[in-house]
DSSP file (Angstrom, degrees, kcal/mol; ACC not computed):
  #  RESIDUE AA STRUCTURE BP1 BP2  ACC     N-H-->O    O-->H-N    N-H-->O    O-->H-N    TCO  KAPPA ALPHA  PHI   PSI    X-CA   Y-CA   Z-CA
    1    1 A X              0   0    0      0, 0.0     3,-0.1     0, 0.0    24,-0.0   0.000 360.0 360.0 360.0 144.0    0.0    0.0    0.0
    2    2 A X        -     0   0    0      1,-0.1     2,-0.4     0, 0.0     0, 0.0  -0.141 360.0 -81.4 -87.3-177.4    1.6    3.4   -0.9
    3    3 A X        -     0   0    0      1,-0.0     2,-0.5    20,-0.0    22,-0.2  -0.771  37.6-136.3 -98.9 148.9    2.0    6.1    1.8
    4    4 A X  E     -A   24   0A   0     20,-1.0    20,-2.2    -2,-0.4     2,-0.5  -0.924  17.7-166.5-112.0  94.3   -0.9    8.1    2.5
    5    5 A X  E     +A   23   0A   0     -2,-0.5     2,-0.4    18,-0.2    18,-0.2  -0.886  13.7 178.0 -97.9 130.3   -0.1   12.0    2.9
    6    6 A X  E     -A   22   0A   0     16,-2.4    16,-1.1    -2,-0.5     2,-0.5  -0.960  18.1-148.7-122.6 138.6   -2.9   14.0    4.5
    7    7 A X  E     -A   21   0A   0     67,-0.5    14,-0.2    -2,-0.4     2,-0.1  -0.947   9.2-152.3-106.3 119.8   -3.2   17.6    5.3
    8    8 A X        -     0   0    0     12,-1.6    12,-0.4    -2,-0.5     2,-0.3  -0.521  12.4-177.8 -46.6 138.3   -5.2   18.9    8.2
    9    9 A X        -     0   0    0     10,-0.1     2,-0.5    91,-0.1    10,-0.2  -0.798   7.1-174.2 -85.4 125.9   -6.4   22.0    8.1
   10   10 A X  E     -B   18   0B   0      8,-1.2     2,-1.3    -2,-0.3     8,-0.8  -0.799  12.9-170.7-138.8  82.9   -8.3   22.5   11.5
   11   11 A X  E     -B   17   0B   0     -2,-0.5     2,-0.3     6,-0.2     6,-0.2  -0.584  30.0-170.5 -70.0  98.5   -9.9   25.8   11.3
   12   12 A X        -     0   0    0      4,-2.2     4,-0.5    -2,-1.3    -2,-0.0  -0.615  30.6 -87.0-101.8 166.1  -10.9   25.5   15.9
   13   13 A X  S >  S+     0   0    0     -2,-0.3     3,-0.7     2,-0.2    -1,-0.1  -0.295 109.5  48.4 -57.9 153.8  -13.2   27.8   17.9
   14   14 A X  T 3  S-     0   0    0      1,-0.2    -1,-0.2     3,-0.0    -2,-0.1   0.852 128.4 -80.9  43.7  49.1  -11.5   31.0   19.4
   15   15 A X  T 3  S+     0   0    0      1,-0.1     2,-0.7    -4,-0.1   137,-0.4   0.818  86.0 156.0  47.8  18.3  -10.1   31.7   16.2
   16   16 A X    <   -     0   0    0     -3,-0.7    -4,-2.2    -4,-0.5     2,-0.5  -0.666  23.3-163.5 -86.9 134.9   -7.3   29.2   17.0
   17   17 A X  E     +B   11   0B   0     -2,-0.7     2,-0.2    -6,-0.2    -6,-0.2  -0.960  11.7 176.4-121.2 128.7   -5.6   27.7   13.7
   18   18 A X  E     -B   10   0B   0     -8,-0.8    -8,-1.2    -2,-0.5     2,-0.5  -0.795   7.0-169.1-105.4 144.8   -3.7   24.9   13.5
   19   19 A X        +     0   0    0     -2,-0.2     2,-0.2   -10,-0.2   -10,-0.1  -0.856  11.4 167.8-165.9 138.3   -1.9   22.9   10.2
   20   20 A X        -     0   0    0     -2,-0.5   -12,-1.6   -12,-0.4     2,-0.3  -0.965  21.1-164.1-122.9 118.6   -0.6   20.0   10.3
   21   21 A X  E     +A    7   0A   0     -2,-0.2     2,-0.3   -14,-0.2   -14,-0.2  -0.902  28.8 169.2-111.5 172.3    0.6   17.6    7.2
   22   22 A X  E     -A    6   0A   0    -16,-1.1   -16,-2.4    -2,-0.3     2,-0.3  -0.891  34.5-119.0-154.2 151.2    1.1   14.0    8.6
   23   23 A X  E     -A    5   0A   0     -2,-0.3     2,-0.4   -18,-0.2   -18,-0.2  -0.982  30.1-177.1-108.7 138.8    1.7   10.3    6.9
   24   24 A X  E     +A    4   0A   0    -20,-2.2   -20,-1.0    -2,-0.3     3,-0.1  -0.960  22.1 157.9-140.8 112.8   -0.9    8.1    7.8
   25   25 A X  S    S+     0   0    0     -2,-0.4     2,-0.3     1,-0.2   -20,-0.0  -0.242  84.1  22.9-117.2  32.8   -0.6    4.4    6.5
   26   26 A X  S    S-     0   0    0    -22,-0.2    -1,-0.2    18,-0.0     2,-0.1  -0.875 110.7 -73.3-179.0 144.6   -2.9    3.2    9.1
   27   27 A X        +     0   0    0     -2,-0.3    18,-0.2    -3,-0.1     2,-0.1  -0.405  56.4 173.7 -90.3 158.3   -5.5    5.2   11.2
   28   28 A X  E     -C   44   0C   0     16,-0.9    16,-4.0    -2,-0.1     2,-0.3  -0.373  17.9-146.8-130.4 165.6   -4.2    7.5   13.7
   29   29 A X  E     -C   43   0C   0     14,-0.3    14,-0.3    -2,-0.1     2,-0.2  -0.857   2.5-149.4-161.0 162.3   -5.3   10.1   16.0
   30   30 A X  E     -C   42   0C   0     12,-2.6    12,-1.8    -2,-0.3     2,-0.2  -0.661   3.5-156.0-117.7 140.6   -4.2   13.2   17.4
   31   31 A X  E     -C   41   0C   0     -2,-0.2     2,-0.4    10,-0.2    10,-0.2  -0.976  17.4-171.5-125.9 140.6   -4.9   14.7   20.8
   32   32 A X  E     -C   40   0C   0      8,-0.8     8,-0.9    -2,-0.2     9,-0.1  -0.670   6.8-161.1-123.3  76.1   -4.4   18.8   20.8
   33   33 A X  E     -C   39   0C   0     -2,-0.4     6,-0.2     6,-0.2     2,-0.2  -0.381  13.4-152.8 -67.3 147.5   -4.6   20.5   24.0
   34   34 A X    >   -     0   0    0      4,-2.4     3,-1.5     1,-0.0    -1,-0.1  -0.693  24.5-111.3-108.5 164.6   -5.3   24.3   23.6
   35   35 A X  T 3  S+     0   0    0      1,-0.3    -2,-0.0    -2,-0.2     4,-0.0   0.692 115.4  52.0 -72.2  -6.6   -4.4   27.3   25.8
   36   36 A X  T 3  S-     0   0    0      2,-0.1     2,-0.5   -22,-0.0    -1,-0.3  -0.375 120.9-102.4-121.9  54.9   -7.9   27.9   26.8
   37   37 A X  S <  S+     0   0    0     -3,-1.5    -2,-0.1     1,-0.1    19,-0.0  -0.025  80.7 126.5  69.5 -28.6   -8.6   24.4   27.9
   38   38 A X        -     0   0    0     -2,-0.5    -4,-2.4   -25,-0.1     2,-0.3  -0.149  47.2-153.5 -56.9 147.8  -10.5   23.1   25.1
   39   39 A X  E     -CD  33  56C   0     17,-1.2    17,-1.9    -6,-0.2     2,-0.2  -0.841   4.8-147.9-163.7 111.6   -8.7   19.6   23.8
   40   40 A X  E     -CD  32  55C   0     -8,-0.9    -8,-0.8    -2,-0.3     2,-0.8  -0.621   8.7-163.2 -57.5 113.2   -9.2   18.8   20.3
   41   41 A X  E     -CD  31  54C   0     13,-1.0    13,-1.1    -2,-0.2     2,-0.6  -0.823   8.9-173.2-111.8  99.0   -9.3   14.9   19.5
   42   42 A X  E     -C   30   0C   0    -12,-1.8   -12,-2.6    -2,-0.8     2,-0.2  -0.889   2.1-169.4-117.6 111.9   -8.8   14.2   15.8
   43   43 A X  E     -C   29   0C   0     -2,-0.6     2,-0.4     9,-0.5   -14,-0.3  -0.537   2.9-164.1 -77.7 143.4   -9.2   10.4   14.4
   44   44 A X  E     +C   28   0C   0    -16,-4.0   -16,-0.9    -2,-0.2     2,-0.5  -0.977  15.7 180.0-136.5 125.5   -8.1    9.4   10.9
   45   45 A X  B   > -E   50   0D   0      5,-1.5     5,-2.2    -2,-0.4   -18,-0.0  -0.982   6.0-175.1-121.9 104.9   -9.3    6.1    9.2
   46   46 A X  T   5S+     0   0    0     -2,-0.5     3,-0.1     3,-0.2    -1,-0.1   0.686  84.5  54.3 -77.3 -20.4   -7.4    6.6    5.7
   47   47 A X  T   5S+     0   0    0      1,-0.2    -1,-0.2    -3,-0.1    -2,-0.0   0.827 114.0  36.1 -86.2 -24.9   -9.4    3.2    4.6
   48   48 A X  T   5S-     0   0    0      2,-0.1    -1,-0.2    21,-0.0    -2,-0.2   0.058 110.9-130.4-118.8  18.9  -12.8    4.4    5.5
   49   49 A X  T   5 +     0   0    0      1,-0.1    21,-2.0    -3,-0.1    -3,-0.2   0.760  60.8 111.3  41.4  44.4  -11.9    8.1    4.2
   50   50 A X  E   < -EF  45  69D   0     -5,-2.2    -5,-1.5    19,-0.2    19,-0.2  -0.741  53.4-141.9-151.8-176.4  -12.9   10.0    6.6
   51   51 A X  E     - F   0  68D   0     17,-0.6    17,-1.5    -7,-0.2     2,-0.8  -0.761   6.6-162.8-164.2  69.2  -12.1   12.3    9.6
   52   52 A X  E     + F   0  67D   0     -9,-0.2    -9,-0.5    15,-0.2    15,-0.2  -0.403   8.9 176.2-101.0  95.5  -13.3   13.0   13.3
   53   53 A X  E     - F   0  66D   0     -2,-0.8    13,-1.4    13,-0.6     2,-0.3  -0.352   5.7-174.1 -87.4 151.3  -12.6   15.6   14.9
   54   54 A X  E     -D   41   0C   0    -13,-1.1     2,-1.1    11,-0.3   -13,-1.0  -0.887   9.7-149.9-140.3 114.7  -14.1   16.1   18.2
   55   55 A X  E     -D   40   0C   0     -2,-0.3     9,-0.5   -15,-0.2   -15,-0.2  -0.499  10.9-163.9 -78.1  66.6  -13.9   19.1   20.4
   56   56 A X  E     -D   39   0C   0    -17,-1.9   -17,-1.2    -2,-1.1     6,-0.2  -0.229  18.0-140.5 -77.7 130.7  -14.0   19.3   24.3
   57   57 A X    >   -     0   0    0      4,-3.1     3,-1.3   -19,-0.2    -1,-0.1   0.036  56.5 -85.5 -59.6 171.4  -14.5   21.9   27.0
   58   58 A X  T 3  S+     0   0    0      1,-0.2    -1,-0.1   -22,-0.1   -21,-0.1   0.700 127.2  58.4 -79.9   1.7  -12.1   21.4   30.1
   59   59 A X  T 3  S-     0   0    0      2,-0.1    -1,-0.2     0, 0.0     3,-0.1   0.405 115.8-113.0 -71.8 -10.2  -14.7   18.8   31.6
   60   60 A X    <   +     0   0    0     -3,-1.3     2,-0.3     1,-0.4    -2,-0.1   0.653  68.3 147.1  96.7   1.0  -14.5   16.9   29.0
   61   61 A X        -     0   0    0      1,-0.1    -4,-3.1    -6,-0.1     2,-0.5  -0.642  64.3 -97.8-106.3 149.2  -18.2   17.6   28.0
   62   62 A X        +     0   0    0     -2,-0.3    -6,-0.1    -6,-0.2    -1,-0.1  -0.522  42.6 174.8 -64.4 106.8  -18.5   17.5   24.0
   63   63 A X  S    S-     0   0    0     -2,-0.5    22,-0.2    -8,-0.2     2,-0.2   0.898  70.5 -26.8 -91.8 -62.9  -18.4   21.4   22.8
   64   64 A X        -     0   0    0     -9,-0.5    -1,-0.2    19,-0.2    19,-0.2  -0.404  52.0-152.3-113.2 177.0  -18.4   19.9   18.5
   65   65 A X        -     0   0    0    -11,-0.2    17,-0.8    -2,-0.2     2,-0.4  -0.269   4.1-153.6 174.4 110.1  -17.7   17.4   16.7
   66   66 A X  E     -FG  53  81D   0    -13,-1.4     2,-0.7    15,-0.2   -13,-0.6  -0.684   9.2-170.2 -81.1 105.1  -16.7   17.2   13.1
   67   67 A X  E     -F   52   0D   0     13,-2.2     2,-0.6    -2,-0.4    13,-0.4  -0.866  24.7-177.5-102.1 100.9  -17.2   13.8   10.3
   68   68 A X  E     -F   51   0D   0    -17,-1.5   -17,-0.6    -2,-0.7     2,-0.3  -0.768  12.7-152.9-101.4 118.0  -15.0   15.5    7.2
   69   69 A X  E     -FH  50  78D   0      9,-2.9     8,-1.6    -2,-0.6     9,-1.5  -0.860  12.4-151.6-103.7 161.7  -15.2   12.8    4.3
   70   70 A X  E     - H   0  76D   0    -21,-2.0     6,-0.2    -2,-0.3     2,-0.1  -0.698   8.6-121.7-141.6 172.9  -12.4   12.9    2.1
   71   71 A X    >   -     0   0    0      4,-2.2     3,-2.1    -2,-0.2    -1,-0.1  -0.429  44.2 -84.0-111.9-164.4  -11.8   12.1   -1.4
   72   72 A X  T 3  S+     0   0    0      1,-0.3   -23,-0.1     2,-0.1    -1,-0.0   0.825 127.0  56.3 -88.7  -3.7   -9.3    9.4   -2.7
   73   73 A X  T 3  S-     0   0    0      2,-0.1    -1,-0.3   -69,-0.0   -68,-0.1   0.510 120.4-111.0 -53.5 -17.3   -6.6   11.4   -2.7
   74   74 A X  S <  S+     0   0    0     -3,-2.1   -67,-0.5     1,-0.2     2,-0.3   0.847  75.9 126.4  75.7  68.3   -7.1   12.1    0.9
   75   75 A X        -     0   0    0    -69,-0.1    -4,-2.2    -4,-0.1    -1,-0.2  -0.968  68.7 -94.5-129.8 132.9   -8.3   16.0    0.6
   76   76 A X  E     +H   70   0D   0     -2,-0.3    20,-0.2    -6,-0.2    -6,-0.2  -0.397  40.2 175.4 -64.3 138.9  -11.7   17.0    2.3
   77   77 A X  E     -     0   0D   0     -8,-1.6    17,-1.8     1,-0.6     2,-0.3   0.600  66.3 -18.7-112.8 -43.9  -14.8   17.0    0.2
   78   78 A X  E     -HI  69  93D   0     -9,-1.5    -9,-2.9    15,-0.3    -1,-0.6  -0.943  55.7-161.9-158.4 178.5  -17.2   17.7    2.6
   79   79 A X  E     - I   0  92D   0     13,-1.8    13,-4.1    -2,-0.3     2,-0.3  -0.924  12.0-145.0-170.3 156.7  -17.8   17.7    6.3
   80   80 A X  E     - I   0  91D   0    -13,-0.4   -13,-2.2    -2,-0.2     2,-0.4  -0.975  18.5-154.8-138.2 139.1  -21.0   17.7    8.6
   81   81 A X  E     -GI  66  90D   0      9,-1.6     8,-3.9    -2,-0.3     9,-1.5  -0.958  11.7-173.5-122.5 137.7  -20.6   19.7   12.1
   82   82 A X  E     - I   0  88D   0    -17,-0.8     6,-0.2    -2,-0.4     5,-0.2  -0.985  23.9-113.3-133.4 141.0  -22.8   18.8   15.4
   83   83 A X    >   -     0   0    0      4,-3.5     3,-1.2    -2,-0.3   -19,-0.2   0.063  47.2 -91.4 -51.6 174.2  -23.2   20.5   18.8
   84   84 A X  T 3  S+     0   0    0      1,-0.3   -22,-0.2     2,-0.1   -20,-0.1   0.454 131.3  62.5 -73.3   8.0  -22.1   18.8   21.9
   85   85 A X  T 3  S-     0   0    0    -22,-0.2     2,-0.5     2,-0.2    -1,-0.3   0.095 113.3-112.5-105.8  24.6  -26.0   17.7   21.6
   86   86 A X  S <  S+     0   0    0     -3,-1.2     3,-0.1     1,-0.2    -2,-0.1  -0.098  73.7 135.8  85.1 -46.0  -25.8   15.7   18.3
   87   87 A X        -     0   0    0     -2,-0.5    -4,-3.5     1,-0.2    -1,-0.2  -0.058  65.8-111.6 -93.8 114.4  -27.9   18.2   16.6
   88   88 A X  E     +I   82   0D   0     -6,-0.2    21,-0.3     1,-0.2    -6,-0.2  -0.204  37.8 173.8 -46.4 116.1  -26.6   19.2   13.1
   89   89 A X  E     -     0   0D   0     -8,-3.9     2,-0.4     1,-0.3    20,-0.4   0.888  63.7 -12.7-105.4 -50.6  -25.3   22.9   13.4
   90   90 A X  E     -I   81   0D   0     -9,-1.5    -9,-1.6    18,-0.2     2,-0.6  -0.889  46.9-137.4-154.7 150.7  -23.8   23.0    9.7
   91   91 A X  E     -IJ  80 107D   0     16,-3.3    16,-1.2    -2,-0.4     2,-0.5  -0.770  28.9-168.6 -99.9 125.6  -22.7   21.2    6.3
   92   92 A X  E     -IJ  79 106D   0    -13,-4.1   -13,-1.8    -2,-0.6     2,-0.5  -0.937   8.2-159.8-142.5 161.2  -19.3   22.3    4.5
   93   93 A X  E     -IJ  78 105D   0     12,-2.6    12,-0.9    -2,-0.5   -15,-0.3  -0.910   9.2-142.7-107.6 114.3  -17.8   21.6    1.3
   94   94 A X  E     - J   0 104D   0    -17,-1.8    10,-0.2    -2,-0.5     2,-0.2  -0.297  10.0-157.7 -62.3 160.2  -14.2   21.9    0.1
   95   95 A X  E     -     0   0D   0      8,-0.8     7,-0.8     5,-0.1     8,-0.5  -0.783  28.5-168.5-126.1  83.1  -12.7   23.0   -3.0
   96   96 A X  E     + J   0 101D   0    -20,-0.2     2,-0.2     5,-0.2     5,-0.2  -0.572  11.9 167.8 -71.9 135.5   -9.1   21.3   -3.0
   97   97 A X        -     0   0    0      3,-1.4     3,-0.2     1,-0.2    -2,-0.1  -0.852  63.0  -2.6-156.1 165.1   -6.5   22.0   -5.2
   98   98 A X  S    S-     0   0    0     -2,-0.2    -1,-0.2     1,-0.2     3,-0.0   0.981 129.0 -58.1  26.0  71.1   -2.6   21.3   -5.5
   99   99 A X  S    S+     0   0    0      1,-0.1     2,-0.2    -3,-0.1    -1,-0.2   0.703 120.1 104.6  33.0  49.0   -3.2   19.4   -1.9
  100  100 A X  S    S-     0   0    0     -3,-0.2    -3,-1.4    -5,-0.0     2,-0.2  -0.982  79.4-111.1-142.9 139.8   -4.3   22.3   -0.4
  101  101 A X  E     +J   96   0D   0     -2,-0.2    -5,-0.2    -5,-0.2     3,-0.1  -0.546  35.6 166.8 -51.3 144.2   -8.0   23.9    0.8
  102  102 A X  E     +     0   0D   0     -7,-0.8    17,-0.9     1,-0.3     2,-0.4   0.341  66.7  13.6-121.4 -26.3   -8.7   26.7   -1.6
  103  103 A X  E     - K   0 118D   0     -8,-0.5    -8,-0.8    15,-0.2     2,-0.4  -0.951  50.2-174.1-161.1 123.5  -12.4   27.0   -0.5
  104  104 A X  E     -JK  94 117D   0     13,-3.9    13,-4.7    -2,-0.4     2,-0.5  -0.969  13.4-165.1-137.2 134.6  -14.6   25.9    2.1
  105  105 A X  E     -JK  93 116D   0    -12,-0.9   -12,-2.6    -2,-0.4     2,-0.3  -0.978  13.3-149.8-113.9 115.7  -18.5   26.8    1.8
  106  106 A X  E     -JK  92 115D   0      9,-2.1     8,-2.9    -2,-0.5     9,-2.4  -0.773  10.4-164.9-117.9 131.8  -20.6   26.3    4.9
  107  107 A X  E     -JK  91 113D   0    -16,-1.2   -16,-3.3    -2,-0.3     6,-0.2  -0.832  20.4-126.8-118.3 130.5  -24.1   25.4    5.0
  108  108 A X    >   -     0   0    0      4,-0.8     3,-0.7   -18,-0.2     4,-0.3  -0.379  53.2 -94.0-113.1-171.2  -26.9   25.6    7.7
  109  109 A X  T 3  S+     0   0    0    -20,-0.4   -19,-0.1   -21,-0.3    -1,-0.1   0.824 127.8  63.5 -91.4 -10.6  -28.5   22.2    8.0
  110  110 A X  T 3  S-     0   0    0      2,-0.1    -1,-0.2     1,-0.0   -20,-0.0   0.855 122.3-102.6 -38.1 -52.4  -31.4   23.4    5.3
  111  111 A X  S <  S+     0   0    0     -3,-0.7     2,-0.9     1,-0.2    -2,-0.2   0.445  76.8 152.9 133.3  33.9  -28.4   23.8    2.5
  112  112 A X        -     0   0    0     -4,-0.3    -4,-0.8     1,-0.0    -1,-0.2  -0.785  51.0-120.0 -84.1  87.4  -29.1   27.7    3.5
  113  113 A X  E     +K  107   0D   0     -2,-0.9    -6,-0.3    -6,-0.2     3,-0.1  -0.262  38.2 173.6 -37.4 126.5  -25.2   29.4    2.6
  114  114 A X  E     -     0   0D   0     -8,-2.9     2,-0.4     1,-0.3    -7,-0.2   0.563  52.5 -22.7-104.6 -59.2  -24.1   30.6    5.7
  115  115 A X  E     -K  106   0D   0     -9,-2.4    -9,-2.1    20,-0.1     2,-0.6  -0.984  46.5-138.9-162.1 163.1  -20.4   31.8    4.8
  116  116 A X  E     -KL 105 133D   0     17,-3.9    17,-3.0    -2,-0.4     2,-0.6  -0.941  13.0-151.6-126.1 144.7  -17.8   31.3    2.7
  117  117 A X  E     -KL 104 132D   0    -13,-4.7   -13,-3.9    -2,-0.6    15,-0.2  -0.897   3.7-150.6-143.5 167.5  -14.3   31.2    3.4
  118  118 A X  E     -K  103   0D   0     13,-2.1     2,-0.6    -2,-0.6   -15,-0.2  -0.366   9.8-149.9 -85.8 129.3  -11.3   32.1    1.3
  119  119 A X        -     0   0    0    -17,-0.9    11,-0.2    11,-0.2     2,-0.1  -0.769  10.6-167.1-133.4  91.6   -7.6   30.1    1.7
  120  120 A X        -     0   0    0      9,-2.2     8,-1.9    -2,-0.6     2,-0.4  -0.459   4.0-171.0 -79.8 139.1   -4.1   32.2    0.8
  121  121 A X  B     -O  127   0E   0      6,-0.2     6,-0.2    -2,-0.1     4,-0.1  -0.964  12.8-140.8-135.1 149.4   -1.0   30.2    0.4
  122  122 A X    >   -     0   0    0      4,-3.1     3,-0.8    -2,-0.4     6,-0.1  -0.172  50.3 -78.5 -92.6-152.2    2.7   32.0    0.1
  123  123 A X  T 3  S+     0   0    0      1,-0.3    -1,-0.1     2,-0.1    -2,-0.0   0.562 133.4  61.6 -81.1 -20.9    5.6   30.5   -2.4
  124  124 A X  T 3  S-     0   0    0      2,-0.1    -1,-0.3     3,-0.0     3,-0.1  -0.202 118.9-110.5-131.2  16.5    6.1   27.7    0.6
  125  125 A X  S <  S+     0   0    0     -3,-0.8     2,-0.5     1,-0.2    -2,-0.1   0.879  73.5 152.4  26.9  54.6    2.6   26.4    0.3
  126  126 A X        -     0   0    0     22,-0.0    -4,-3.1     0, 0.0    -1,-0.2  -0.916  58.6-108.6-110.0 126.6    2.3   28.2    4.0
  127  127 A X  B     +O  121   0E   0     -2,-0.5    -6,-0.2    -6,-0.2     3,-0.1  -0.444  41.0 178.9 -52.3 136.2   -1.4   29.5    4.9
  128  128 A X        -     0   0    0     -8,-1.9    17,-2.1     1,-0.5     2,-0.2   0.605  57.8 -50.5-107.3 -53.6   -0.9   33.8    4.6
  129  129 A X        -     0   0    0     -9,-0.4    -9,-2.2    15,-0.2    -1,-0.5  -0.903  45.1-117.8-166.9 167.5   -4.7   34.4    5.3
  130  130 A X        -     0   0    0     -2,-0.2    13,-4.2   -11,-0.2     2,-0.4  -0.948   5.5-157.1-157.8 167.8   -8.0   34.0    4.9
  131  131 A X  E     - M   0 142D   0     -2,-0.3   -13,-2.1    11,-0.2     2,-0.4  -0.931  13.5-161.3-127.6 111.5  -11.1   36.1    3.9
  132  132 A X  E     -LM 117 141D   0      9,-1.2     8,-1.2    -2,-0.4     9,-0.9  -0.820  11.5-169.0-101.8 155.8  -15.0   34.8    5.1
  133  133 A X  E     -LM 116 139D   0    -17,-3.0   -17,-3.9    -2,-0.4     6,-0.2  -0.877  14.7-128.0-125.5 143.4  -17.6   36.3    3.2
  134  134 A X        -     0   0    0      4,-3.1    -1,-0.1    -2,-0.4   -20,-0.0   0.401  38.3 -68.9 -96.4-113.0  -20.8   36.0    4.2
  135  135 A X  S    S+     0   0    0      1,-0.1   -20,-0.1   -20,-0.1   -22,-0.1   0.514 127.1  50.4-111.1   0.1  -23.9   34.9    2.7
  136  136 A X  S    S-     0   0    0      2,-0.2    -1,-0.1     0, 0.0     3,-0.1   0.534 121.9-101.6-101.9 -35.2  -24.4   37.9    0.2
  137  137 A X  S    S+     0   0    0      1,-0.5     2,-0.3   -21,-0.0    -2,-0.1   0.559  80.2 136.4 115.0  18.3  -21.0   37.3   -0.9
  138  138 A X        -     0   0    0     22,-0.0    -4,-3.1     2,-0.0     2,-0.5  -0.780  59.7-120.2-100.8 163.3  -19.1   40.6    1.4
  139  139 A X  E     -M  133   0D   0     -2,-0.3    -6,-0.2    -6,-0.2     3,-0.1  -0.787  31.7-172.5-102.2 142.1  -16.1   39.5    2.9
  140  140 A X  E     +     0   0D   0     -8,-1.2    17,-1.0    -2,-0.5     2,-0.2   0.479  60.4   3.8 -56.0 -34.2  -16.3   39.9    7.1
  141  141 A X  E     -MN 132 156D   0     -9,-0.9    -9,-1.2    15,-0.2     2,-0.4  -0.953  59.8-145.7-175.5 163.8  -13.0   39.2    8.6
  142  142 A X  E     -MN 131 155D   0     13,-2.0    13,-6.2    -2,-0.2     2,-0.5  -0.933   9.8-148.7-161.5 135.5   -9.7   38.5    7.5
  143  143 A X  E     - N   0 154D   0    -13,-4.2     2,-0.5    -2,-0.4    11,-0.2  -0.825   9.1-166.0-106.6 127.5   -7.3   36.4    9.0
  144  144 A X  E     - N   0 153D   0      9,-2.3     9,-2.4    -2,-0.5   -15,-0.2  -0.869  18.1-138.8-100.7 125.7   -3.6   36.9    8.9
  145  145 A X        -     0   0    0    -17,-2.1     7,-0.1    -2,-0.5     3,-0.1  -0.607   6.1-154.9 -65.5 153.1   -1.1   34.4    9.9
  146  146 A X        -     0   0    0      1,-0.4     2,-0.3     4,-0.3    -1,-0.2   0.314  62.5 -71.5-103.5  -4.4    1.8   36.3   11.9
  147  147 A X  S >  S+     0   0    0      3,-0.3     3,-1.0   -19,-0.1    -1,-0.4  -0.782  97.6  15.5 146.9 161.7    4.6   33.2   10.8
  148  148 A X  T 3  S-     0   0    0      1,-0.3     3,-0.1    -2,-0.3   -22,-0.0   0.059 126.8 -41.3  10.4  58.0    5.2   29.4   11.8
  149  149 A X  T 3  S+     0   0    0      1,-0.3    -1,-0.3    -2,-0.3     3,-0.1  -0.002  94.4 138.8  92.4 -12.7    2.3   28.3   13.4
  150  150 A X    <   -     0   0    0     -3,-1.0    -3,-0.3     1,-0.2    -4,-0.3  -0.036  63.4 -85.3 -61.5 136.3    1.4   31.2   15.5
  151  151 A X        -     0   0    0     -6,-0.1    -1,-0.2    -3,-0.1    -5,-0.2  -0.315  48.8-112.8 -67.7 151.9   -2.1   32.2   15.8
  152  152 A X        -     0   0    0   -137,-0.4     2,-0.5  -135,-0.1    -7,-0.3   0.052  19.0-114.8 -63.6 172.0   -3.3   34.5   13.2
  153  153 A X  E     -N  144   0D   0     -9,-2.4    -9,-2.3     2,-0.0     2,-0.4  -0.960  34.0-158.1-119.3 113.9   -4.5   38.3   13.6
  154  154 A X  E     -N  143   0D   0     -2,-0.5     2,-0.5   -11,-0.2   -11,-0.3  -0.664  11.9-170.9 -91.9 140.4   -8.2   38.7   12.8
  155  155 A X  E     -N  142   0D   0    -13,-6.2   -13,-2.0    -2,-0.4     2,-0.7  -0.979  12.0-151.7-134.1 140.4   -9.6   41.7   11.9
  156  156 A X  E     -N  141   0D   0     -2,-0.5     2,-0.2   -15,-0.2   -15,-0.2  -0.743  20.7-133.6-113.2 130.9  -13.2   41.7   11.8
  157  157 A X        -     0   0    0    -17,-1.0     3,-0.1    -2,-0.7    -1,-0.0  -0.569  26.6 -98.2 -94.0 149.0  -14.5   44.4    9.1
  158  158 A X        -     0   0    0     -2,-0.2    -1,-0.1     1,-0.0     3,-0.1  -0.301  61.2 -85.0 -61.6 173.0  -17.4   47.0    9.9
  159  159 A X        -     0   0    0      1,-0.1   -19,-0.1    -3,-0.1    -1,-0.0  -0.404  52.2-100.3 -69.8 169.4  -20.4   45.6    8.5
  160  160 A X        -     0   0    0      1,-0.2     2,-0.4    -3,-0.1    -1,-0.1  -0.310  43.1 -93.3 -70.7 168.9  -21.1   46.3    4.6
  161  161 A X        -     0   0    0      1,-0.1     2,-0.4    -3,-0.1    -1,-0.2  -0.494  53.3 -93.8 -67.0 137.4  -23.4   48.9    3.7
  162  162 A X        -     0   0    0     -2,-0.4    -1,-0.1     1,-0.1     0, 0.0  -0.196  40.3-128.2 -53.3 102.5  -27.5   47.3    3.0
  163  163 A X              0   0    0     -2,-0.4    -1,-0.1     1,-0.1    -3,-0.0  -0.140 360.0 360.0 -36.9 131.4  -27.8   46.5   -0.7
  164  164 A X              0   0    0      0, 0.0    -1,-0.1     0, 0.0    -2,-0.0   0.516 360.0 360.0-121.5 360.0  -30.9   48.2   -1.9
């Protein structure tokens, strides 16, 4: 069986961004603690193509929890997100290309676009930024990475002026 290269991208709550590429020839999982207690648990089954991340308060009680199916190249195609109650908060889709996200379109569980966001990569295939639009298509925020893993610098834009 050839080697199986995957890349994370693990967009978490509090703006925190993580990437990771890993080799996977068997499934794996990753435990992430964060500085504000939250610990990220991400399983990978490379046979069954798929991805769960799951996302905990510092009790341990279930904040998310993410099922990202992947395609056979092992880049996300789509993904389904649920509260710590089960209950389906949102659908997203990817747009991969050169073994990277380019696009991720988020969905409320109706198929209602909710946001989009945007994926900048430098000369080093290193994330620069990213731009969410919302559901009208104006961008919201923009995130900057500051370097080598560091969290990014958000800047949340005023809202646009109302289309008439």
């Amino acid at each position: 069986m050839k080697s199986l290269v995957f890349r994370i991208f693990l967009i978490l709550a509090f703006a925190h961004i993580s990437v990771a590429q890993v080799t996977y020839n068997q499934p794996t999982s990753r435990v992430v603690r964060n500085t504000d207690g939250t610990v990220l648990t991400v399983k990978i089954d490379p046979h069954q193509l798929r991805v769960e991340e799951v996302l905990r308060d510092s009790s341990g009680s279930v904040i998310s929890r993410l099922l990202r199916e992947l395609d056979e190249d092992f880049h996300p195609k789509r993904a389904l997100k649920y509260d710590g109650g089960n209950r389906l908060v949102s659908k997203h889709e990817y747009l991969c290309l050169k073994g990277r996200i380019e696009e991720e379109e988020i969905f409320d569980p109706r198929d209602n676009l909710l946001s989009k966001l945007v994926f900048y990569y430098d000369s080093k295939n290193r994330m620069t930024r990213i731009e969410q639009f919302n559901s009208k298509g104006a961008i919201v925020s923009v995130s900057r990475s500051s370097g080598g893993g560091a969290d990014p610098v958000v800047k949340v834009l005023p809202n646009p002026p109302a289309s008439k």
